[in-house]
C-alpha positions as CSV (number, residue, x, y, z in Angstrom):
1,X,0.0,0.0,0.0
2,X,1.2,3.6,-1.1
3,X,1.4,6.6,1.5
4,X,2.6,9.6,1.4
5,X,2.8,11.7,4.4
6,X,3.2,15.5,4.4
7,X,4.6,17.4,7.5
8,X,5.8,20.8,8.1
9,X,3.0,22.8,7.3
10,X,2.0,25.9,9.2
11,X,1.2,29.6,9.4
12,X,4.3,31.8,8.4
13,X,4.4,35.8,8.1
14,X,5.4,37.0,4.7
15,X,8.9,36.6,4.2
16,X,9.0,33.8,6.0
17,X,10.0,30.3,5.2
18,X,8.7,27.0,6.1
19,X,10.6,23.6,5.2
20,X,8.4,20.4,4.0
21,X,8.6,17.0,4.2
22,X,6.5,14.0,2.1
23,X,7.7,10.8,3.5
24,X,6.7,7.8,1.3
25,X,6.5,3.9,1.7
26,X,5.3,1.0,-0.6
27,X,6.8,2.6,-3.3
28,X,10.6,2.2,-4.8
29,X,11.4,5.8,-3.7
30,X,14.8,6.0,-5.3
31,X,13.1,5.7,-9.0
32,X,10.0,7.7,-8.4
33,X,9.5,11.0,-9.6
34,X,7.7,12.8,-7.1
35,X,6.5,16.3,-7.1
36,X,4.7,19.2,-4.7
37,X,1.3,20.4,-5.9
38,X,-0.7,22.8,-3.9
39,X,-4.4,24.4,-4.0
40,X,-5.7,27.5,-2.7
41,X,-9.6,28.0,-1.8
42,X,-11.6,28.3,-4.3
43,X,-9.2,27.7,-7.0
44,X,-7.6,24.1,-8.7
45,X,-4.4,22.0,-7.9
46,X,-1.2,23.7,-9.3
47,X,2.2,22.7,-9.6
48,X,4.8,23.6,-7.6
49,X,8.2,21.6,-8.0
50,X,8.9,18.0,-9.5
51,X,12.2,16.2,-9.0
52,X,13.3,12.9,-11.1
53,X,14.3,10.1,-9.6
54,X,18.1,11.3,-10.9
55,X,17.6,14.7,-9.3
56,X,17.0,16.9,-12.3
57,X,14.2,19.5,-10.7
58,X,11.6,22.1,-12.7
59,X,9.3,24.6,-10.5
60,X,5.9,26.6,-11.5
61,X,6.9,30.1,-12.8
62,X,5.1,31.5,-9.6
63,X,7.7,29.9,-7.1
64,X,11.0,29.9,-9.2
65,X,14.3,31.4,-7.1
66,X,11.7,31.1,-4.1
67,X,11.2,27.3,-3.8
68,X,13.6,24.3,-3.9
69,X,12.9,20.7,-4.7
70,X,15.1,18.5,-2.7
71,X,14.9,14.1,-2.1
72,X,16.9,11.7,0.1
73,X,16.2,8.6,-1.0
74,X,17.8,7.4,2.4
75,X,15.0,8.8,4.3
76,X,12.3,8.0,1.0
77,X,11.8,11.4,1.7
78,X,11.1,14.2,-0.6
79,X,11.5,18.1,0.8
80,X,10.2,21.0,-0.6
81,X,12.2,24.6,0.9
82,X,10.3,27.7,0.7
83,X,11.2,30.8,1.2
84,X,10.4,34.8,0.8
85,X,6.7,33.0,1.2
86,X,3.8,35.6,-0.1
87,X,0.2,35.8,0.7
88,X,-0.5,34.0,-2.5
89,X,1.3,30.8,-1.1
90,X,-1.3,30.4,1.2
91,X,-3.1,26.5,0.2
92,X,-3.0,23.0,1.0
93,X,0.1,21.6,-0.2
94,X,0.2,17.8,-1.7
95,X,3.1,15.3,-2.2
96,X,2.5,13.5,-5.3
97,X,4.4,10.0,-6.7
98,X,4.9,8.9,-10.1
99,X,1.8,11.9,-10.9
100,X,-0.7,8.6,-9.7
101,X,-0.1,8.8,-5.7
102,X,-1.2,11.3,-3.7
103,X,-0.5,12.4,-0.1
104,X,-3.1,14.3,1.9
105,X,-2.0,17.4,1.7
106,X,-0.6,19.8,4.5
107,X,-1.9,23.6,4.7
108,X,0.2,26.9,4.6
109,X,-1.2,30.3,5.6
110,X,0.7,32.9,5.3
111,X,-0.4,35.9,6.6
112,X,0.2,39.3,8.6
């Protein structure tokens, strides 16, 4: 059975960052592509980062220089750094495997 569990979520002021953390099981980790999605209310899913299983990383134009994509395959962990967050940020983040697993998401707020 696949999971993927999302951590590290919170409220942040802007200009803050916030460090998350998708750790996966029943899954070969070290050749899965995985990749951070997120979805703010009232509008749909949009991606965020993707990493493949050799490292090679591409981001959403609205967190690129912001955001960084990282994995440890040790761990069967996939991180996602964000930093200089804005209010626009603000959604339910998901950790997503090979584009067909999904995690349950974690929320960000972040607000004054």
């Amino acid at each position: 059975q696949v999971q993927l569990v999302e951590s590290g979520g919170g409220e942040v002021q802007p200009g803050g960052s916030l460090r998350l953390s998708c750790a996966a099981s029943g899954i070969r980790f070290s050749t899965s592509a995985m990749g951070w999605y997120r979805q703010a209310p009232g509008k749909q899913r949009e991606f965020v980062a993707h990493i493949t299983s050799s490292g090679s990383s591409s981001y959403g134009d609205s967190v690129k220089g912001r955001f960084t994509i990282s994995r440890d395959n040790d761990l069967n962990t996939v991180f996602l750094q964000m930093n200089s967050l804005q209010h626009e940020d603000t959604g339910v983040y998901y950790c997503c495997a090979q584009l067909t697993y999904w995690g349950h998401g974690t929320q960000v707020t972040v607000s004054s």
